[in-house]
C-alpha positions in Angstrom: 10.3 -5.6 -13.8 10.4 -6.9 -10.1 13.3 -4.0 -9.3 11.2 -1.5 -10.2 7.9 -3.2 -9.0 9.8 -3.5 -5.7 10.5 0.1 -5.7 6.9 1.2 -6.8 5.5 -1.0 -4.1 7.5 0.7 -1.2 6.2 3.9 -1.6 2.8 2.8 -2.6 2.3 0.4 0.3 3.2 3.1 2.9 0.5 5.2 1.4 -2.1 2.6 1.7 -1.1 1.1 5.1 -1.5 5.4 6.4 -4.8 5.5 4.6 -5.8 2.2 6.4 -4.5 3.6 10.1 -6.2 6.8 9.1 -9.5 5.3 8.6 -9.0 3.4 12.3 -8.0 6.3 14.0 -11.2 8.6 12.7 -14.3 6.2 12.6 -15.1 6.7 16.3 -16.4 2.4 16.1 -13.1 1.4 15.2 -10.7 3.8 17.2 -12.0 2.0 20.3 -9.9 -0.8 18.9 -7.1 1.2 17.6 -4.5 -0.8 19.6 -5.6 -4.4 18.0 -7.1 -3.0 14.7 -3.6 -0.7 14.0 -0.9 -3.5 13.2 -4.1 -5.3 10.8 -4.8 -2.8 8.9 -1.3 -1.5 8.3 -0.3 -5.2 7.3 -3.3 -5.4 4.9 -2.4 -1.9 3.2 0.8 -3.2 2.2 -0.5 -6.2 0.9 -3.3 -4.9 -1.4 -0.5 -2.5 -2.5 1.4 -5.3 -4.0 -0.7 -5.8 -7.5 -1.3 -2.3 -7.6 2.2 -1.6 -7.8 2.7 -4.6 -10.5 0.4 -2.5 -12.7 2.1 0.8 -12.4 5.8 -1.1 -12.8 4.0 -2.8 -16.4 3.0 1.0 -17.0 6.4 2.7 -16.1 8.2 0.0 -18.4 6.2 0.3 -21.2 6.4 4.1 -21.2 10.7 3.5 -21.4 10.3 0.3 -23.5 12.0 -1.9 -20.6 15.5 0.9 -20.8 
């Protein structure tokens, strides 16, 4: 399950650490810290990705029964 949770995860995580940037780079507050706020909230959309993508491997192998 880790393979495929590992695979899951990569493509998922790069989706939520672009959602996080986007949010930075359109609320005019935050954008004035773009430069400090960037790298955080990148690292922190990879990590909330991490269980998400646990969940979606359990799905994925129950749909092929583990093949």
């Amino acid at each position: 399950m880790l393979k495929v949770a590992v695979l899951v995860w990569i493509l998922i995580g790069v989706i939520g650490a672009g959602a996080a940037a986007l949010v930075v780079l359109t609320v005019p507050s935050l954008s004035a810290n773009a430069m400090k706020l960037l790298p955080i909230v990148s690292i922190a959309g990879f990590v909330v990705t991490i269980p998400i993508s646990l969940v979606i491997a359990k799905m994925i192998l129950a749909q092929t029964k583990g093949a």
